[in-house]
N, C-alpha and C positions, 0 to 999 in steps of 0.2 A: 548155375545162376539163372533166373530171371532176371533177362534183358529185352531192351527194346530200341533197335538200330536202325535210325533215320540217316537213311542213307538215295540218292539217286538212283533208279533202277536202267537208266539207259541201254537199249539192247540185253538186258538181263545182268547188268554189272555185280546188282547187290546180290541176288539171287543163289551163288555160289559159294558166295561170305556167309548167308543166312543157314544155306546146306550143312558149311563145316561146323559151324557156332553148334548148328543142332546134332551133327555126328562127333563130337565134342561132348555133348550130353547137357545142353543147355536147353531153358526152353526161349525161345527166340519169338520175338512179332517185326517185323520189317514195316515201315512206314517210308512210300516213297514220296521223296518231296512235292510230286502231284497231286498227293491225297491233302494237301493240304490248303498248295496254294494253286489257284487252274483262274487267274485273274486273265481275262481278255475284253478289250475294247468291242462296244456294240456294234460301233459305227466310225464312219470319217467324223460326225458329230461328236460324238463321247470322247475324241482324240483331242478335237478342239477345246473342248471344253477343260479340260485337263491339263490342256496346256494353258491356258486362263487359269487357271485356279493355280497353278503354280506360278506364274507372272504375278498375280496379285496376291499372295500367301505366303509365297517361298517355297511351300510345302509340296513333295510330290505328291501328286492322287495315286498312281500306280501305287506307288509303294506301303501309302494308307493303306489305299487298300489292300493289297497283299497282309500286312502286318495285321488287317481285322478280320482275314479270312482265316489266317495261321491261329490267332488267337482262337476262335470261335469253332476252328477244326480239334485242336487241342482239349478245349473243356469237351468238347462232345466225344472225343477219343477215350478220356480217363474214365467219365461216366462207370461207375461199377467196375471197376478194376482195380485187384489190391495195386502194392507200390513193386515197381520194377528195383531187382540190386543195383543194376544201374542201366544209365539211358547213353547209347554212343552215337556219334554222331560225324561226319564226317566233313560237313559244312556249317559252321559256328555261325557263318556270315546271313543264315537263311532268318536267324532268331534275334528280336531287339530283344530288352533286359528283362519286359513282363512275360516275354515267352519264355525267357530262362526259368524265370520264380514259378511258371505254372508245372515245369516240369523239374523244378529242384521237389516241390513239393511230392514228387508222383517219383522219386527217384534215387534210389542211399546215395548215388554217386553222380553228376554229370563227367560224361568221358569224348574230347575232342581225339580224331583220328586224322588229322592234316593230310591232303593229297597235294596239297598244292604250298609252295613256301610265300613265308608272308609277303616277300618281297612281291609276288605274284599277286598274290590276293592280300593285299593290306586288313580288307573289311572282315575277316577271319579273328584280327587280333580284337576286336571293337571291344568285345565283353568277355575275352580269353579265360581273368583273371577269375571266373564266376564256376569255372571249372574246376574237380578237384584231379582231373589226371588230363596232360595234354601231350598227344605221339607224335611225332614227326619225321618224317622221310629226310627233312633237310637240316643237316648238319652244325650249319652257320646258326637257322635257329634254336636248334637244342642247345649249344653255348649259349646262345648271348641271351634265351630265354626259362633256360633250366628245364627245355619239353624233355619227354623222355625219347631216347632213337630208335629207329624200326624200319626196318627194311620195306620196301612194296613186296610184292607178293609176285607170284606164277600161278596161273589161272588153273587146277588140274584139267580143264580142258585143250588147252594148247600143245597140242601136239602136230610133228611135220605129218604131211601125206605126200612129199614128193622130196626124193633125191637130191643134196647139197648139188650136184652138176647138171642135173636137170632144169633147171630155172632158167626161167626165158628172161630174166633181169640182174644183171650186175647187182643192182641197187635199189631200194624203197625207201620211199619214206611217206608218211603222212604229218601234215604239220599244221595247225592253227597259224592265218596269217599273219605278219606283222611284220612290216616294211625292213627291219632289220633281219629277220631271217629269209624273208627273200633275197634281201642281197645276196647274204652269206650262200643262199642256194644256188643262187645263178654265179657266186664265185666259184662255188663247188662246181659245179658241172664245166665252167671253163677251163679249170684246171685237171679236168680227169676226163678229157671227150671221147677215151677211149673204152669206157665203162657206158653201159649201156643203164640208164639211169629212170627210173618209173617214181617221177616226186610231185606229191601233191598238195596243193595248200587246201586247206578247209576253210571257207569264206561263211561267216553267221548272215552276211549283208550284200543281196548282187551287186552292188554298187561297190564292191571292194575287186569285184574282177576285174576291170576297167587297171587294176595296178599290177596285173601280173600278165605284163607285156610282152614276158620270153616264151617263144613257143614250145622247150622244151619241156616247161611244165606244166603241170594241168591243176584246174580249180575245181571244186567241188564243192556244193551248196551244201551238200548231206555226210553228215559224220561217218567216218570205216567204221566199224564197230561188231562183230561177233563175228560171225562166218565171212561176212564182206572184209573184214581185216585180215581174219585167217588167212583166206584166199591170195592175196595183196603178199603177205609176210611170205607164204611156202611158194611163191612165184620169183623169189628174189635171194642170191645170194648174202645178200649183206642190207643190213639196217641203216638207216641218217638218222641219226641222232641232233639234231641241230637248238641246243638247249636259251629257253631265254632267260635274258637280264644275268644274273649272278647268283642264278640257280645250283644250289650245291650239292641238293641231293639226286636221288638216279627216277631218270622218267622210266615210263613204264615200256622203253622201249629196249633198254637192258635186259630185264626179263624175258622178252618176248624173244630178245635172240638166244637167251640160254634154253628158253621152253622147244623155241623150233631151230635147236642150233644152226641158228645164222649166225655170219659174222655181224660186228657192232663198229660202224664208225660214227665217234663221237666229238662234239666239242666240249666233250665235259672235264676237266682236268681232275677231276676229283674220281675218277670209274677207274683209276689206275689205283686208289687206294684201297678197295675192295678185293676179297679174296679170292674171289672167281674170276680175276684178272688174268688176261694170258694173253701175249701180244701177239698170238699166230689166230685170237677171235676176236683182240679190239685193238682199234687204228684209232689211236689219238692223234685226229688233226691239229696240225700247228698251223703258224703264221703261213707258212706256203699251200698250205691245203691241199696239195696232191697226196694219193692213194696208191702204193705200190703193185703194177698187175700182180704179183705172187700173194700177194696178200689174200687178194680175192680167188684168185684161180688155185690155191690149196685149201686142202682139208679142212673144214669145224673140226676144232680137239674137243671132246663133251666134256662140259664137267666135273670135276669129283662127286662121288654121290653124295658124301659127305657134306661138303659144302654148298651143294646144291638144294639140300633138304631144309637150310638156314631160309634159302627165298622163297618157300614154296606157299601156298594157303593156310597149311596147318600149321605150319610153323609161326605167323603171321595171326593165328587165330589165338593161338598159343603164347604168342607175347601181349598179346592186348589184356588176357584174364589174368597172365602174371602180375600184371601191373598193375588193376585192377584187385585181387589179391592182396597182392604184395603190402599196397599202403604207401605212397608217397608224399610230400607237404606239396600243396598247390603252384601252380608254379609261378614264377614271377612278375610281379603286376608290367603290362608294355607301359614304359615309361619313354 
């Protein structure tokens, strides 16, 4: 199929999606959502100004503008190009409705690929309905919105380079901040002080450090991401999983401990219904939140290979064109 997958390239995210789509036998063009929208303020002036115009308009400027840059990147992108079988996309949220129509035009199919559930990002659902195939990771919403399911993926890059008893850390984590999950992390750590625990929140705003008061965790302005992540994961026996709101599907931190078998401990109640469950590599914390030392201080059980090959890239590349193929009715207007 001719596709065309706007997707985030962060640290080379899309880049490996793009790889399999074309050793799959596809012809692929990747668009990352920098090629379109690169909107930044000139000045402390242009700030002011902006904020004036939305005081007196209602209207964001930022966001105009984004949405006239997206538009104006779009017509000049199709320019002389037949029509894609279809166009996937992994953030719905980036496009209002005329950027939809430009690219319904340019496209047999629109195909959303949810990383995030809507409870998460609400602004995802805004124009859902405009799509004719929507995937999702998260369970709750495949019922109650008739998306089709799909697993995340295993990078085939993630691979261990150091020994389960080699690791200088009981524990890892890295996390996006938010005043509820730091609790819950400094719960964790008071109830387990005998784990030796390396967790980090990721702060968008230095004015958020000022809230993570406990010294045994640390902040960071700048995202883990590729080999900085790697590095982080194959340093630590076991994973935190520390899931927000009433997240149902599996973050990409499941993965990462099947890819570098590490242990998984999670607050997710729903990772025990998957097949690769195995309670000797996931520790479903409950209400008391402690972590048994044997837990940690025995063996990763690997995988079946079997069902290991269900979460991997190609297999993930692989259900997106089934379903695509395949032909399904749109899915349900968010009501």
């Amino acid at each position: 199929m001719r596709l065309l997958f706007i997707c985030p390239d962060w640290a080379g995210l899309a880049t490996p999606i793009v790889a399999e789509m074309k050793r799959q036998g596809h012809d692929v063009i990747h668009i990352d959502h920098r090629d379109l929208s690169t909107f930044r303020y000139f000045d402390s002036c242009h700030r002011i100004i902006a904020k004036l115009y939305k005081t007196f308009s209602g209207k964001h400027y930022k966001r105009q503008a984004l949405d006239h840059q997206i538009q104006h990147g779009l017509h000049n992108f199709f320019i002389g190009r037949e029509p894609f079988d279809a166009i996937i996309m992994t953030e719905p949220k980036l496009f209002n409705e005329q950027h939809l129509n430009i690219l319904r035009q340019h496209g047999k199919k629109l195909v959303a690929t949810l990383w995030d559930s809507l409870s998460k990002a609400p602004d995802n659902a805004l124009h859902i309905n405009m799509f004719d195939h929507v995937l999702s990771y998260d369970s709750q919403d495949c019922a109650r919105f008739h998306f089709t399911k799909i697993n995340n993926y295993i990078d085939p890059s993630w691979k261990s380079a150091a020994p389960y008893q080699a690791c200088e850390y009981d524990v890892f984590s890295i996390m996006s901040f938010t005043s509820e999950r730091y609790k819950q992390a400094v719960q964790f750590l008071d109830k387990n002080p005998e784990l030796k625990s390396n967790l980090i929140f990721y702060i968008d705003k230095p004015g958020k450090r000022k809230y993570i008061k406990d010294a045994r965790i640390k902040a960071s302005e700048q995202l883990f991401l590729g080999a900085a992540l790697a590095h982080e994961i194959d340093n630590a026996r076991a994973i935190l999983d520390i899931v927000q709101g009433q997240q149902a599907g599996l973050s990409f931190r499941a993965y990462e401990s099947m890819a570098y078998q590490r242990k998984l401990i999670t607050t997710n109640p729903h990772t025990a219904d998957y097949d690769f469950y195995n309670p000797h590599n996931v520790c479903m914390l409950n209400q008391d939140g402690s972590v048994p030392l044997d837990f940690i201080h025995t063996p990763y059980q690997p995988v079946a290979e079997n069902i290991y090959r269900q979460y991997t890239l190609s297999a993930w590349v692989e259900k997106v064109m089934q379903e695509i193929s395949g032909g399904t009715l749109p899915p349900t207007a968010l009501n």
